[in-house]
C-alpha positions in Angstrom: -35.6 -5.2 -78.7 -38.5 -3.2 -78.5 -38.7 0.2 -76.5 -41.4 -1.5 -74.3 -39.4 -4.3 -73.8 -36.5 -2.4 -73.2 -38.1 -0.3 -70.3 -39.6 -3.6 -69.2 -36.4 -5.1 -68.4 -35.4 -2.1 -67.0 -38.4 -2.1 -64.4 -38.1 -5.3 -63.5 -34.1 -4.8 -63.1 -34.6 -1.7 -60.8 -37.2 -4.0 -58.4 -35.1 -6.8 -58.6 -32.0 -5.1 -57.1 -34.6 -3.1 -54.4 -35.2 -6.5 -53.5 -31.9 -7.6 -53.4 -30.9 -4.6 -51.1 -33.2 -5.3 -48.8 -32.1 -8.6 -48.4 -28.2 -7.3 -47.9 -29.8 -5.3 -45.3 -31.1 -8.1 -43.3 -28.2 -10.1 -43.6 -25.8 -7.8 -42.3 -28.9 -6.2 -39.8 -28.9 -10.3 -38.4 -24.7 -11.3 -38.8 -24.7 -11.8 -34.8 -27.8 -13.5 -34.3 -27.6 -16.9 -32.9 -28.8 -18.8 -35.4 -29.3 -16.5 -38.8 -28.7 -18.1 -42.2 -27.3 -15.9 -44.9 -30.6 -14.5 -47.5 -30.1 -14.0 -51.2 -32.7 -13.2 -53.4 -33.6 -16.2 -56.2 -34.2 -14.0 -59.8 -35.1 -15.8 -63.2 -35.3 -14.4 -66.8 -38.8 -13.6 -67.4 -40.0 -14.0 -71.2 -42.8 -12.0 -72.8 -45.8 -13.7 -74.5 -43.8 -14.0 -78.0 -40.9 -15.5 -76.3 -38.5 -12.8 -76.0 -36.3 -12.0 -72.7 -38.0 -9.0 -70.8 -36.1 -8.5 -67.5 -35.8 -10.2 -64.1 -38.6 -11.9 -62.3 -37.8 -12.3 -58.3 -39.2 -16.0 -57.8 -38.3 -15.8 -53.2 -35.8 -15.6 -51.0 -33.5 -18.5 -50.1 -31.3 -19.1 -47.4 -27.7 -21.1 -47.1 -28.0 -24.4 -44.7 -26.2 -27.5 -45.1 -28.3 -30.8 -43.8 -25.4 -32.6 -43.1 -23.2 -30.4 -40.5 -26.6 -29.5 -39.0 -27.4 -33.0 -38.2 -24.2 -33.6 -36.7 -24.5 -30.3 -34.5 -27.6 -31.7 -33.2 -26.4 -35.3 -32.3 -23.5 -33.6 -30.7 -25.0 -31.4 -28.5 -27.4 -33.7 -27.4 -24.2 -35.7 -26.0 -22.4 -33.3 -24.6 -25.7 -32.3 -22.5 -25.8 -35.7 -21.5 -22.3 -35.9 -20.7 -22.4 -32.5 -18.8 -25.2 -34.0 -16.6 -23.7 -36.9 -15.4 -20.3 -34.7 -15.0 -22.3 -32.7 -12.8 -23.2 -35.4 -10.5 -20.2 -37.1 -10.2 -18.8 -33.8 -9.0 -21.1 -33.4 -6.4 -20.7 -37.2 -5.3 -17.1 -36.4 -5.5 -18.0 -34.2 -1.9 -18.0 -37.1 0.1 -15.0 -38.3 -0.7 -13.1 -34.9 -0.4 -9.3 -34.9 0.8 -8.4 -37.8 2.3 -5.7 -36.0 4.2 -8.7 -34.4 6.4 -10.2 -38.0 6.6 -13.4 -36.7 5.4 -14.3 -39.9 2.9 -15.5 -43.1 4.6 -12.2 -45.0 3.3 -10.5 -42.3 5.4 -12.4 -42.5 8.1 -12.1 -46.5 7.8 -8.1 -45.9 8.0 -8.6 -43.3 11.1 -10.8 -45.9 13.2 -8.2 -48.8 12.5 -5.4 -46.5 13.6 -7.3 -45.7 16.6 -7.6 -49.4 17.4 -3.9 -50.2 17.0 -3.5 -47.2 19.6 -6.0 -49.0 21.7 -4.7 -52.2 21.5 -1.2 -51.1 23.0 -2.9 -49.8 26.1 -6.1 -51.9 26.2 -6.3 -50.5 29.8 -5.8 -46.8 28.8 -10.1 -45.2 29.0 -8.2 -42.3 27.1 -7.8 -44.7 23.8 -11.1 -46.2 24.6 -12.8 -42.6 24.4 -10.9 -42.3 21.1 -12.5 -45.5 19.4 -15.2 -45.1 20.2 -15.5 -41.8 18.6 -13.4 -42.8 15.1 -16.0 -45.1 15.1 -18.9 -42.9 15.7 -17.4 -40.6 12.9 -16.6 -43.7 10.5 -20.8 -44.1 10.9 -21.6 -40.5 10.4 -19.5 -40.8 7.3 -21.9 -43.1 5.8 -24.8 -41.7 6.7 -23.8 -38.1 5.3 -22.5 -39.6 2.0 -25.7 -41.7 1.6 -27.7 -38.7 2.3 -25.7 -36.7 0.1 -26.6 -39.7 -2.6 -29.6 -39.6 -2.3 -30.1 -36.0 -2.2 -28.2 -36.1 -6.0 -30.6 -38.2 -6.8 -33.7 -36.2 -5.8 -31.9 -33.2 -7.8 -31.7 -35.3 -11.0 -35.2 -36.0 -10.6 -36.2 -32.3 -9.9 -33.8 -31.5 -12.8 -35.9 -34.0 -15.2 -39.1 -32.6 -14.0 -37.7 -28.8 -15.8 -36.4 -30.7 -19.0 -39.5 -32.4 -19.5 -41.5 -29.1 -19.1 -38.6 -27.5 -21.0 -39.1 -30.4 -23.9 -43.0 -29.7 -24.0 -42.4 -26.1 -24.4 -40.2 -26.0 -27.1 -42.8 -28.7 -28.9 -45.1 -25.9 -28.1 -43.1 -23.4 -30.2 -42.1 -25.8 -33.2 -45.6 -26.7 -33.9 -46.5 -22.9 -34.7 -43.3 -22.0 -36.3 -43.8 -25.1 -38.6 -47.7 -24.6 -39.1 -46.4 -21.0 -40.3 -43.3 -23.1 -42.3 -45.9 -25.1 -44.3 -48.7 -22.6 -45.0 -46.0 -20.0 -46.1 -44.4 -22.1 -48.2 -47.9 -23.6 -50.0 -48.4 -19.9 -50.5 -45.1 -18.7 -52.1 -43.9 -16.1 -48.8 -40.6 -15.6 -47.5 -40.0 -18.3 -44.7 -36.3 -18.1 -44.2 -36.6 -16.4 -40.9 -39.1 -19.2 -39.7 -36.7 -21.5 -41.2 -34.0 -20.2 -39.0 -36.1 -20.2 -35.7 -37.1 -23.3 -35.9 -33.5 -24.6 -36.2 -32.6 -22.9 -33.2 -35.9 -24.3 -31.5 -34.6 -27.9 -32.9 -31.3 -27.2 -31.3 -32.8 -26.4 -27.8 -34.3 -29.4 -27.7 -31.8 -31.2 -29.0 -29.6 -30.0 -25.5 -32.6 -31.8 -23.7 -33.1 -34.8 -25.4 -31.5 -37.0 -28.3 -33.4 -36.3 -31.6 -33.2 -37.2 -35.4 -35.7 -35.1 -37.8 -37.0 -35.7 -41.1 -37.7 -32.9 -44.0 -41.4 -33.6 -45.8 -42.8 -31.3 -48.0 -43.3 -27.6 -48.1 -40.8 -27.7 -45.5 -42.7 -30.1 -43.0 -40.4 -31.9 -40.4 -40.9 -34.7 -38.4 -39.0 -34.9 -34.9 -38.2 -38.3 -33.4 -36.0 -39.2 -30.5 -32.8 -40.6 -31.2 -34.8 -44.1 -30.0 -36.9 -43.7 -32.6 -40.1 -42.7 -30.8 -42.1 -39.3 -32.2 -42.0 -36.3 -30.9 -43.7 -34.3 -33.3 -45.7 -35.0 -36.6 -48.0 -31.9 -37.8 -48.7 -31.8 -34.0 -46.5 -32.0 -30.7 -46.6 -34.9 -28.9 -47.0 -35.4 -25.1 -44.2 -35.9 -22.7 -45.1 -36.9 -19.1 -43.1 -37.5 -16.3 -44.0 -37.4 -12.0 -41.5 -36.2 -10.0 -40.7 -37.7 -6.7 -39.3 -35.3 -4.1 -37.6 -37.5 -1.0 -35.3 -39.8 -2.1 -33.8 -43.1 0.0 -32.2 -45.9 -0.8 -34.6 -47.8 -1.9 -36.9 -45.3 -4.6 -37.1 -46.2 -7.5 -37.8 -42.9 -9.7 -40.4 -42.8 -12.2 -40.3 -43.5 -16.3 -40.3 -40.6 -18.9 -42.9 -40.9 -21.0 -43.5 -39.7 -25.0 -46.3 -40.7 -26.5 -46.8 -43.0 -23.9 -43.7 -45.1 -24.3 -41.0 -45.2 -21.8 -38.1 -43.8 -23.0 -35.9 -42.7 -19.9 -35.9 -44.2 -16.4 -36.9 -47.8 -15.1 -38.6 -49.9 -17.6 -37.5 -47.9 -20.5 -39.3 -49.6 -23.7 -37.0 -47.2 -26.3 -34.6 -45.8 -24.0 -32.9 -42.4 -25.3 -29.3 -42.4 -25.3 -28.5 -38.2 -25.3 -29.6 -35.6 -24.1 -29.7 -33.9 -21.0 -32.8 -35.7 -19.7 -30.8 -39.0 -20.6 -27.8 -38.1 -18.3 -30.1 -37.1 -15.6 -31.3 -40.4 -15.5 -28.7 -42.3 -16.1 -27.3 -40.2 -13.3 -30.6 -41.1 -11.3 -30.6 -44.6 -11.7 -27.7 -45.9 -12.6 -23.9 -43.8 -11.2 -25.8 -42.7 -8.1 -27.0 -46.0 -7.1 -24.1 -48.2 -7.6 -22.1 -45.5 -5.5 -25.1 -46.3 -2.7 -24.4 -49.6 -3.3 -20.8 -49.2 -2.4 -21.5 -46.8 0.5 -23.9 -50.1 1.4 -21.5 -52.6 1.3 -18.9 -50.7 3.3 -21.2 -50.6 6.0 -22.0 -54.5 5.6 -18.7 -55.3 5.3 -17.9 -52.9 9.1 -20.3 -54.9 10.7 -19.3 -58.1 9.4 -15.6 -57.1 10.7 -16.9 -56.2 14.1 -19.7 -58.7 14.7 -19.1 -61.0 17.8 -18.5 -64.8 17.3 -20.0 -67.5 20.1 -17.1 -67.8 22.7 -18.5 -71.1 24.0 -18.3 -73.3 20.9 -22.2 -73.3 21.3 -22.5 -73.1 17.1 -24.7 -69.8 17.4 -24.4 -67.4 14.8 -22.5 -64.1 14.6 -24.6 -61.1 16.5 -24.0 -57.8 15.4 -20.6 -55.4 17.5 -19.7 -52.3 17.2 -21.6 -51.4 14.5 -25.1 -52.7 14.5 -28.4 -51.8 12.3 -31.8 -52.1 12.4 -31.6 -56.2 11.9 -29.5 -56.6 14.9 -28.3 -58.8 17.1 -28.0 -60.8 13.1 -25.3 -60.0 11.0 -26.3 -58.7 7.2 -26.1 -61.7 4.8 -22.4 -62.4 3.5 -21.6 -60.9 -0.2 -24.6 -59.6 -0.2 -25.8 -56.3 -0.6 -28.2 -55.1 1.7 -30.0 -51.9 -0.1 -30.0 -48.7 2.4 -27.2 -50.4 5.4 -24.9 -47.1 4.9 -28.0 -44.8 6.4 -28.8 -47.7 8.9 -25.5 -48.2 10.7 -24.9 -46.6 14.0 -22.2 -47.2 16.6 -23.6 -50.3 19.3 -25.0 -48.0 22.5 -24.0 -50.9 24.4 -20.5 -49.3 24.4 -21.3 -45.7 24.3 -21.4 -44.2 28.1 -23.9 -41.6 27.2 -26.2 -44.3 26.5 -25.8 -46.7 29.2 -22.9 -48.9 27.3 -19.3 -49.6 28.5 -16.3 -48.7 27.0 -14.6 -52.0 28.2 -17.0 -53.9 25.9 -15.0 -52.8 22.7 -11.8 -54.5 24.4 -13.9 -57.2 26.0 -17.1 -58.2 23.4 -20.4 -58.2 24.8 -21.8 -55.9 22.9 -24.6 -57.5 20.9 -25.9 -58.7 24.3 -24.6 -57.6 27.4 -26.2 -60.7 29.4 -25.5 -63.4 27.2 -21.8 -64.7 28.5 -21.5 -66.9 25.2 -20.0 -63.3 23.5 -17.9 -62.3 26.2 -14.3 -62.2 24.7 -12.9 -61.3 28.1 -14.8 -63.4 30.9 -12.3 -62.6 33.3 -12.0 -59.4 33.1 -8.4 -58.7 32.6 -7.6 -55.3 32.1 -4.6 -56.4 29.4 -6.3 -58.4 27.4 -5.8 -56.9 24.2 -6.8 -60.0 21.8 -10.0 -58.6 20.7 -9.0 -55.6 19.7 -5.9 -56.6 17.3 -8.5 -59.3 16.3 -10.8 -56.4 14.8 -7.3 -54.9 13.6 -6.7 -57.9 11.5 -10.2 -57.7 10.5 -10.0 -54.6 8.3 -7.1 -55.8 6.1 -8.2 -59.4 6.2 -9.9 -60.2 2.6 -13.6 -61.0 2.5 -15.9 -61.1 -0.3 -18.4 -58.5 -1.2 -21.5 -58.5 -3.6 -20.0 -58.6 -7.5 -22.9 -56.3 -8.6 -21.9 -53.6 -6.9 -18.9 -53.0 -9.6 -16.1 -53.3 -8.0 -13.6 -56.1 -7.1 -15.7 -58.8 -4.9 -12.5 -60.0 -3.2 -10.9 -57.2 -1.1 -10.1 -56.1 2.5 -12.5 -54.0 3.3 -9.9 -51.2 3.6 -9.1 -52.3 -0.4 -12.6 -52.0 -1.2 -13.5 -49.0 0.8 -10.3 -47.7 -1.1 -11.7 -48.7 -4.7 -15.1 -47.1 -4.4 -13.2 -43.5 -3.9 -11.1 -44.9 -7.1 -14.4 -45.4 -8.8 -15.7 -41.7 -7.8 -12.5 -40.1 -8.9 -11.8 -42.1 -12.1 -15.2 -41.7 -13.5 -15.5 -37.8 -13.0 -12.0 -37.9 -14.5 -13.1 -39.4 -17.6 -16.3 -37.7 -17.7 -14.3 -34.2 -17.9 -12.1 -35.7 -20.7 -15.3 -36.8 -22.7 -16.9 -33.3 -21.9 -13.9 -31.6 -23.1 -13.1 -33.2 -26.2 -17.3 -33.1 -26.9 -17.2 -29.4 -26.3 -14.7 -28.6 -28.9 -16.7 -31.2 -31.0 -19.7 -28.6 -30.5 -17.7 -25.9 -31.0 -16.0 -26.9 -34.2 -19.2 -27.9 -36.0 -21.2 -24.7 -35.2 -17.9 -23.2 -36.5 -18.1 -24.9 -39.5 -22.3 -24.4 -39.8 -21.6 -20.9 -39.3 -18.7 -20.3 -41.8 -21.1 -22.7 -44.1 -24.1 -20.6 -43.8 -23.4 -17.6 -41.4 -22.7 -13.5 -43.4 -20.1 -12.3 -43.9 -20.1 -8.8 -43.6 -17.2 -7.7 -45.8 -18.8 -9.8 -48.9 -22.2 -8.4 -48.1 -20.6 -4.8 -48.2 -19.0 -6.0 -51.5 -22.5 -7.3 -53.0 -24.0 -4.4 -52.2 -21.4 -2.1 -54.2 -22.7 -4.4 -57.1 -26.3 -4.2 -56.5 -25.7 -0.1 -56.7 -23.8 -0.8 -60.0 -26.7 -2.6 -61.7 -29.6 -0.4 -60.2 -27.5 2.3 -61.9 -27.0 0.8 -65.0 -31.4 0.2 -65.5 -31.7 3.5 -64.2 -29.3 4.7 -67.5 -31.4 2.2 -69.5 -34.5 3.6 -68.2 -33.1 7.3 -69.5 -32.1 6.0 -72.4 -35.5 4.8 -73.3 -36.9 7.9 -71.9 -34.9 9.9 -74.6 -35.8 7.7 -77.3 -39.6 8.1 -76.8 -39.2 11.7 -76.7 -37.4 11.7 -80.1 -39.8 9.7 -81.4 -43.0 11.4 -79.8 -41.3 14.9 -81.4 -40.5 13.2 -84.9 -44.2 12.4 -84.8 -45.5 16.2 -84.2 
């Protein structure tokens, strides 16, 4: 080996292992940053025009990632987002049933108001037990109403809540398309990219919490985003993602579609519905969890004034007229096994038997109620003050099977006590199983970032270690460098 070669690869040694420093430096400078990939420096043997081995030659800077566990980071966190959503909203639909020991939930109530009617039926005469009715009654209506507002006002937050995610989606679209424009051109150009790299994986993964994605790696470190429905969300550019909120919520609203690159893919009329992400457990909460629980709350209410609704006392073959509890559709009674959309924020106690509003409190012993003038629902014509038939009539009507509308989800064939019962089942077993999935999904989180992290993440002690060999070999050229150094001045004096 020639001197000049020999100080060559000396050179080139030294500025390989500055290079290499600096590179230990940022790695143990960025150990606890969400996110940072361990750096090492990429060297190859560089030749000299004759073919000979003259040093190092630094060809970048490459960072550790592994495809595979980030993938499955991705897919998982875009479940447990979803998961945590709809967790979310079970808890607060979980309100209305409360503790059933305070008789708070309408299946408590339903209890309190048939209690009060046993009481009432022992002493049909007794205005006390009356009074008492007729408010369990009034409070069995007010439960209804709250929970359906309370429904409904779930609802309206998960739509408020999709409104951010969607603004949250376009925003992080926003920042992938500059860190990947800077990606590509970098790489095209040979500069170190790793720290783009890493920010846009942690861009990817915030978006990932919002909405189920897959992406695909192109050249010079390209990507393409898609939903986990297979719709794009980026290519080169960031696509649009649209959605109108809708701020009062009833029964009957129907919220509106999330749209990327104008296909539906969350909401009604979904072409390529998403299945993870937060935005798709905000929907699902939305349409689907919230508004079979309404349904419920509606067929309660159906099936109280079914139970109460007054039957033609003179054989005269006209229909049931709404009791008790009435709605908007009175004197008729709602369709039977049917569910009529909004009846649990409709329902009120009959005024007909409320003294503050001109009733009587004898027309909940004696019928009448749907029509105080029309004798043919008069269940006590003569007025005696013992008659106690209606009343354990409407007792038996609470545990007495009837059938209620299948699509609702729970059993069609029930008392309405057994149903009323089931629906607070429903609330309490699906927020139980929703905590289980979001536990087990958050270690499932946990564990793979663990993994990705031990996979790709620094380690200080081995970057301490590296750098102790780094020193080694930048002092070893710097000996080779003296060497040579010595030699040319015993050569240059030889030559005097």
């Amino acid at each position: 080996m020639s001197l000049s070669v020999a100080l060559q690869v000396a050179q080139s040694a030294l500025a390989a292992r500055q290079t290499e420093s600096a590179v230990v430096a940022r790695n143990i400078t960025g150990a606890q940053d969400p996110g940072y990939s361990r750096k090492s420096v990429m060297l190859s043997t560089a030749y000299t025009d004759s073919g000979q081995a003259g040093g190092l030659r630094v060809n970048g800077v490459s960072r550790l990632a592994d495809s595979a566990l980030y993938s499955s980071l991705l897919a998982s966190t875009s479940t447990g987002s979803s998961q945590q959503a709809i967790l979310t909203g079970l808890g607060r639909l979980a309100e209305t049933v409360g503790d059933t020991g305070l008789e708070m939930s309408p299946a408590a109530r339903l209890g309190e108001l048939q209690l009060s009617l046993q009481n009432y039926a022992s002493d049909p005469n007794n205005i006390v037990m009356a009074q008492e009715t007729l408010q369990t009654a009034k409070n069995m209506a007010e439960s209804l109403k709250s929970s359906s507002a309370l429904v409904q006002d779930v609802r309206a937050n998960a739509d408020a809540d999709m409104a951010t995610s969607v603004k949250d989606i376009n925003t992080l679209l926003g920042k992938l398309e500059d860190l990947n424009s800077v990606i590509v051109k970098g790489t095209q150009s040979g500069a170190d990219v790793t720290d783009a790299l890493d920010s846009r994986d942690q861009v990817l993964l915030s978006l990932s919490e919002e909405i189920g994605i897959t992406t695909l790696d192109r050249a010079n470190g390209d990507v393409v985003v898609y939903t986990d429905s297979g719709v794009t969300l980026f290519e080169t550019t960031a696509r649009s993602v649209t959605f109108a909120p809708t701020t009062v919520y009833n029964a009957t609203t129907v919220g509106n579609s999330v749209i990327v690159d104008g296909v539906p893919v969350a909401g009604p009329g979904a072409i390529m519905p998403i299945s993870s992400g937060r935005l798709h457990g905000l929907a699902e909460l939305r349409d689907t969890t919230a508004v079979s629980y309404q349904n419920q709350l509606d067929e309660v209410a159906r099936g109280l004034i079914e139970a109460f609704a007054e039957s033609d006392q003179s054989l005269g073959g006209n229909p049931d007229q709404a009791g008790l509890f009435t709605w908007s559709g009175a004197p008729a009674v709602p369709a039977t096994a049917t569910l009529s959309v909004g009846l649990a924020s409709d329902i009120i106690v009959n005024p007909n038997a409320d003294p503050d509003q001109g009733g009587s409190l004898d027309r909940i012993r004696d019928g009448g109620l749907s029509d105080p003038l029309d004798p043919n629902y008069d269940y006590n014509p003569t007025n005696a003050a013992g008659y106690s038939d209606r009343l354990q009539e409407l007792v038996g009507a609470l545990d007495s099977d009837r059938t209620f509308d299948p699509a609702v989800g729970l059993d069609p064939d029930a008392s309405l006590l057994g149903f009323a019962a089931s629906s607070v089942s429903w609330v309490e077993s699906g927020r139980k199983t929703m905590t289980s999935n979001v536990e087990i999904q958050s270690v499932i989180v946990g564990r793979t970032a663990e993994n990705l992290n031990n996979t790709k993440g620094v380690n200080i002690d081995e970057e301490l270690t590296l750098l102790l060999e780094i020193e080694r070999a930048y002092a070893a050229a710097s000996r080779l460098i003296t060497a040579v150094d010595s030699m040319l001045d015993d050569l240059l004096a030889a030559a005097r």
